[in-house]
Structure formats: C-alpha cells, structure tokens
Phi, psi and omega in degrees: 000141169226136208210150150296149166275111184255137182219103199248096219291132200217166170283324161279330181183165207228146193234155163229127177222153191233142145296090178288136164059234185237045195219103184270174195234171127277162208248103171298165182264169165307346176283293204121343168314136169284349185208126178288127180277153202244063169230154196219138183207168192236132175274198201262331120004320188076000185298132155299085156338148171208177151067201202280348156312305188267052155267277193316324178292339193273326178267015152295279170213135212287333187257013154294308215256153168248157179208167190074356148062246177292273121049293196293301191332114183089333178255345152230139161310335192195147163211164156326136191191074184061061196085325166243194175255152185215146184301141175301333210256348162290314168318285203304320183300356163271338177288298198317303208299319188288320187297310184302314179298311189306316186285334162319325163267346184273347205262300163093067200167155215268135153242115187251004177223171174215169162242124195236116202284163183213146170276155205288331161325323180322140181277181184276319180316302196304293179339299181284344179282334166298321151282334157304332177292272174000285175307314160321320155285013183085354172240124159333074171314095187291329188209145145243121209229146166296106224319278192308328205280339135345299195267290174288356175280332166305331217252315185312322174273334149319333183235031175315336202270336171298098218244346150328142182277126160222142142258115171301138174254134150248142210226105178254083175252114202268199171277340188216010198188145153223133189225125171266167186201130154229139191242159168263136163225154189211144162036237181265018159247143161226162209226095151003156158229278188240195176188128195251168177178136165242146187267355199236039201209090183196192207283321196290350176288316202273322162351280181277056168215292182320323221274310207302324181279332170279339180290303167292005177237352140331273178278344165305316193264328197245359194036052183223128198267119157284335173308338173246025148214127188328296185283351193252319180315315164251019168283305162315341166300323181271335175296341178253029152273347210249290163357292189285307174328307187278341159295343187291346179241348163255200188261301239195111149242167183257160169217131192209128164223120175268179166080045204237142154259142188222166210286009194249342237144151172308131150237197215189066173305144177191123212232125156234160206212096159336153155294315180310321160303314191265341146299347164275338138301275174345312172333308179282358187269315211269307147338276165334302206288327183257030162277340178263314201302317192286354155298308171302330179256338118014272141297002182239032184025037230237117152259157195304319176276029210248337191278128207264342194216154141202130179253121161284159179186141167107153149352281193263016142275013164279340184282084190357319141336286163296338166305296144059228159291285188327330170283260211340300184307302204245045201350072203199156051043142156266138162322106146291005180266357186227130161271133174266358167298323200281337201279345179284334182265357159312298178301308150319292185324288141031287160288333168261035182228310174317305203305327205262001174089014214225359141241149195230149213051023179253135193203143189213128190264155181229176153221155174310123188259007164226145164301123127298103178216205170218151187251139196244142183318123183121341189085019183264146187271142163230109160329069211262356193203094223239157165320120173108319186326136193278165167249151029270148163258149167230165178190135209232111170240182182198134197239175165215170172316177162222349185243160194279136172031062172281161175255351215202152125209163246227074167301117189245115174247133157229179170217149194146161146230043143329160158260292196319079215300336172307342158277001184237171191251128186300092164313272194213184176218153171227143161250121192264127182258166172072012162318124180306126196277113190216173158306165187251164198103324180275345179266114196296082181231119161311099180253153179201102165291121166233158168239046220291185169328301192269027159082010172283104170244160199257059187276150172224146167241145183201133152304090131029295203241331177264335184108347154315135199218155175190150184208164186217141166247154180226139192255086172083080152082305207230130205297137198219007184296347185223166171238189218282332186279319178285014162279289152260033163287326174278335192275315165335287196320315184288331160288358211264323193293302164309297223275333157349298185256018188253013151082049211267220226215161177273317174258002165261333164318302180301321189279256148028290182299301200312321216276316177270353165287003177269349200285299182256063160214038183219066167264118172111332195237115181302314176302310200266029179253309192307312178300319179280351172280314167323272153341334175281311177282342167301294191315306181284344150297319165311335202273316165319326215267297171282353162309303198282304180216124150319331200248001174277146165305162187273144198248120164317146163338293209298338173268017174286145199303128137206128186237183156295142191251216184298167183269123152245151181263146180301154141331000000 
C-alpha cells in the first residue's frame, strides 16, 4: 500500500499529518512527538542528525548543527555543516528523509508523495528547491501547496457543515515567514480571494531581537559579550526563545545562565523579562505583520470588520500582543478550538487525501501567489497572469518584431512585480524560431501562459501567419518538459536549419560545426548537454541577430529585440 502524505515543512519544525477516515491527524515521530524540530548536525562520529538529537548536538557544539533551514532554501548555494559545506537542499532532505521514515512506521505503508506546504511569498527558486529537497528524500511533491491556504483548507473542512458564506482571515505567523490569506467559505468550499506575505518575517526575528537585548545587558551588567562565544551564544539563543514562549502565557521570565567567568570572576548572569519589555520588542515584527493583513483585505475588497472567522497558524500568532492588535483590528477572536502549530500540516492532509480521490464535498480554489510575464524590449516587464488570479489560470497577448525581417525571438518568462524586468525573477527563457520575414511591427506571435493548481505552467508561443510554434512547461521555475539531451537534440535541429540559408561567414560555420558535434557526443551526461544547450542557444540568436541585420554584431539571447504588439484580452 502507498498513500500521500501532508507535510508541512516548517522554519522551526516540521508536521506530518494523514487523513484517517474523515478525520486528519498529526503523524507522531519516533519519539512520540508531534513535532521535529528542523535542525540537522553532524556528531562527532559524522553520523547525521535531525530533530531533537540534533538540538542536543547543537549545544555541544554550536558549528555541528544547522538551524533556519528553510530560510536557506533556494538563495544559497552552500552553507557550513560540521566542517564541510553542503547544499541547503541536502540539509532539508534529512529533515523531510526523517519525518517520511517515522510515518511510515507509524503509518505502516510506503509513503512515496506529499503535499508539502510552503509560504505563499516563496519565488519560483524557493518552490523548487523544496521539491528537489523532497525528492532527495525519496518523495514526490504531488502539490506544493501555500501554508495559509493550507490553514484554510482545515478550517473549511472543520466547518463543512456551515453552509453560511463567511470570510475568513488566515493570520499565518510562522518560525521564519509570515503570510496572510482572506478566503470566501461556504460549507465544504472554499475560494482564495488574495494573499500577502513577507518570507524575511517570522518567530526567529523576534528570537534575535530578544538575543540582542540580553546580550547587551550581558555586557553591560556581567561584562561578558555572549556574541564572542559560539556556545554560550546558542544556548541563549534556545533560552530566549523559550523566553518568548512562557511570555505568551505569563507576565515575567527569567533567562539565567551560571556559572560564567566575567572579568570580576565566576558570575551568575540572570536577566528578566517582563511582558511589557517584550512586548515593546515584538512591536515592529507585530506591525508589519498586520500591515499585510489590512493589504490583503484590501484586495479582496474587504474591511477589517467584514471578517466572520479568523484562524491563527504558526507559532508566534500565539504572542499575546498579536493576538491583541488583531481582536482590536478586527473586532472579533481566532477560533480556540485550532491549534496553530498543527493546522497547516491538517490541511495538506486534507488535500492530500482530495488528491487521492478519498473525500467528497469538498472544493477548493487557490490563487496565484506571484505575477508571471515577459520581458520586453527596452527591459519593461508584461504581465500575462497577474497575482491573486484563481487557478487554474490563463493569460494571453500578442507581441511583434522590432527589426525588419528578424527571423527567431527570445521569450524571457519571469515572475515579480517590478516593471523592470531586470527586478523580477527569471523562470525560464525559449526561442521561437522560424517568423514570417517582414518589416518590423508586422509579424503576430501569439503568446499564452496557463497554470494550473500545482504551479505547472504552459507556456506557448506561435506566429500568427506562418504557423510556427514552440512551448516549455515549466514547473516551480525549471523548464521539465524535456530532458537535457532532448533539449538539445531540438535546438540542434533548429540549428542545422536556420544556419543552411543564412549565408554565414567560415568562422561561425566552423564554430556551428563544433558546437553541434559536442551536441551529439554528450548522450548520457545531463551536465555537458545542459552546457551545449546553452551554447546552441547563443548560436541561434546570433544566426537571428544577422538574418535581421547583416551588418550588425552578434546578440546574446537576453538582448534579442522583442516589445509588445496589439492586446488580446484573455478568453
């Protein structure tokens, strides 16, 4: 037997949950936990760590352990890890490789997919890395799916029975990301309206904001820097975090570490911490966070007293402060019947049991959490699929040349919403070859962005008049419709073709030949196909670039000429 799973991969710790029946669960660990802490360290030994071994490993020694994660995922290439450097996305597949072995026994069945949550800010880079961490661990991302939208698909199915319309606030503040989402629900459906988020904005902020303020009363008071030793630093790291947790339910904690030498002597540091103190930390964290929330309802054409329901989710929507301001904005209570740690890997079950077909009356809308366009001659961004759209999506223009009888252009997909496209982030890039030879402004190509539920999108482009076509699916960012050798066996094809009538020169011919015998000597090796795939594509911008003018130098792909033509409104 084999089942999906839901897994919500978190900056402090990671869930696992199954749908039993019509009832989802979370899925305990080998421990008996409900929850892994998402930290990973190498023992002295090298054996790998996760979970709460590798906490206890982290305060032996603080540069064994990695912690943030998540954090990492998509924006570095390498971090520190017990002596060596290792992919952020090696890291995460030891948290996720442990959690998938624990339910498995707990489960008692092969789990080979997931629906694995994300905050809805995640880039295309972030997405993918996250399924590649996934796969590394042996699991399928069947969806990645968005924390709060998560978080609302539990409270939709907790409340299937209400068939009143309400709109819901998900107030998602996590260990490392916050994100809001208002949703429309009616019985077991529910609908996306927007979704807001910052990814540099969670409980590990208000953490070092706490560290920084004991720190300084470290040395002010005990003449001791904790900052200039590794270990005492992060064991105060897990003490003001702990901190903040007993603030959410008392008045007053203490953080005491003894036994310290300081410049008089052995002392005995001991710091308290008030509500009132830490709420005047917390504030600018707390600030932001409903600075989105009034964005988000905003775009959902929404006031703040319109909202009927609101579910908390994450950690830190537990700090009393936020709750709070949140009654005050929206003069209304969060559900006390939802736990926020738990509900976001609830909702992936959820979702990962709809995927398997094992529930009925439920329906759910998502929406698009980034803008999707192309970039156009001059370096200006166009949008075809704007942010907030419900999925599945489509979006449709129609663009033209800019130089007299260019033959080829260059589709550049990005995602952001800069006008600038050089501020947004690159999905991927194709060259549609073969355009009817005309002056320019005159030949039509059609472009069409589609999207579905799971970020799989479609691009296609096609010339109007001769009928040439070309399309890339691109998945979370990376184009997956081919594989690096049948990529370039096609780019090959297109080169054999173009450069046949283009009159070219004896040393771009010689370069031509070379390029396509590495074409057909790199069968088997992904790497050197992806480098000749590279290579291919220069070459046919160029062969474009003197097809349009002769007397011009040869043009990189990213400079081929292409603006926008006439408009089409979507279908």
């Amino acid at each position: 037997m084999r089942g999906v799973i839901g897994l919500d991969f978190g900056t402090t710790n990671t869930l696992c949950a199954w749908m039993d029946g019509d009832t989802p669960v979370i899925v305990p660990n080998d421990r008996g936990e409900r929850a892994t802490p998402s930290v990973v360290a190498v023992s002295d030994s090298g054996e790998t760590l996760v979970g709460s071994s590798a906490r206890n490993q982290a305060l032996a020694d603080p540069t064994s352990a990695l912690f943030g994660v998540k954090r990492l995922l998509g924006r570095s290439a390498s971090v520190a890890l017990g002596g060596r450097d290792v992919e952020p996305e090696d890291a995460a597949a030891a948290i996720i490789g442990k959690v998938r072995r624990d339910a498995e026994a707990y489960l008692g069945f092969e789990a080979d997919r997931a629906v694995i949550t994300v905050p809805a800010r995640y880039g295309d880079r972030q997405r993918r890395a996250v399924r590649d961490a996934a796969a590394k661990a042996g699991l399928k991302a069947a969806r990645v799916m968005n924390e709060p939208s998560a978080a609302a698909l539990a409270k939709a199915w907790l409340s299937a029975r209400d068939e009143s319309e309400r709109l819901v606030l998900v107030y998602d503040f996590g260990g490392g990301t916050f994100d809001a989402t208002a949703l429309r629900a009616r019985g077991g459906s529910c609908s996306v309206l927007s979704s807001e988020g910052d990814d540099a904005l969670g409980g590990m902020d208000i953490d070092a904001a706490i560290f920084d303020t004991v720190a300084e009363r470290f040395r002010l008071d005990f003449g001791i820097d904790p900052s200039a030793d590794p270990y005492l630093a992060r064991m105060l790291v897990d003490l003001c975090e702990r901190a903040k947790i007993e603030l959410s339910s008392r008045d007053e904690a203490t953080i005491a570490v003894p036994f310290l030498r300081g410049s008089g002597g052995v002392v005995h540091p001991s710091v308290r911490l008030g509500r009132e103190a830490f709420e005047g930390i917390a504030a600018p964290f707390v600030d932001r966070s409903l600075a989105l929330v009034e964005r988000v309802l905003r775009t959902a054409k929404a006031g703040a007293r319109d909202v009927d329901a609101l579910v908390l989710s994450g950690g830190s929507s537990r700090i009393p402060l936020a709750k709070r301001r949140l009654a005050e904005l929206l003069g209304r209570e969060a559900d006390p019947r939802i736990n926020p740690e738990e509900i976001v890997a609830l909702g992936a079950a959820v979702e990962a049991a709809r995927i398997e077909g094992r529930l009925r009356g439920l329906s759910f809308t998502d929406v698009c959490s980034r803008t999707f366009g192309l970039e156009i001659d001059g370096g200006s961004f166009v949008p075809l699929i704007e942010k907030d759209e419900p999925l599945p999506a489509v979006g449709r223009r129609v663009f033209t040349t800019v130089e007299d009888f260019q033959r080829s252009v260059e589709l550049h997909v990005l995602q952001g919403e800069s006008e600038r496209a050089s501020d947004n982030a690159t999905v991927g890039r194709f060259l549609l070859p073969g355009i009817r030879k005309a002056i320019k402004g005159e030949p039509r190509i059609a472009v069409e962005f589609a999207i579905d539920e799971g970020d799989m999108m479609i691009v296609r482009a096609r010339d109007m008049d001769t009928g040439a076509e070309q399309s890339i699916a691109v998945f979370d960012g990376a184009p997956d419709s081919r594989s690096p050798r049948d990529r370039v066996l096609a780019l090959a094809q297109i080169a054999r073709r173009e450069s046949a009538g283009a009159g070219v020169d004896a040393a771009l011919s010689a370069e031509i030949r070379d390029v396509l015998a590495m074409a057909e000597a790199c069968d088997g090796d992904d790497e050197k196909a992806a480098m000749v795939a590279t290579l291919l594509e220069g070459l046919l911008s160029e062969l474009s670039a003197r097809a349009s003018r002769p007397e011009a130098g040869a043009r990189r792909p990213s400079e081929l000429p292409f603006r926008s033509g006439r408009s089409a409104r979507d279908a």
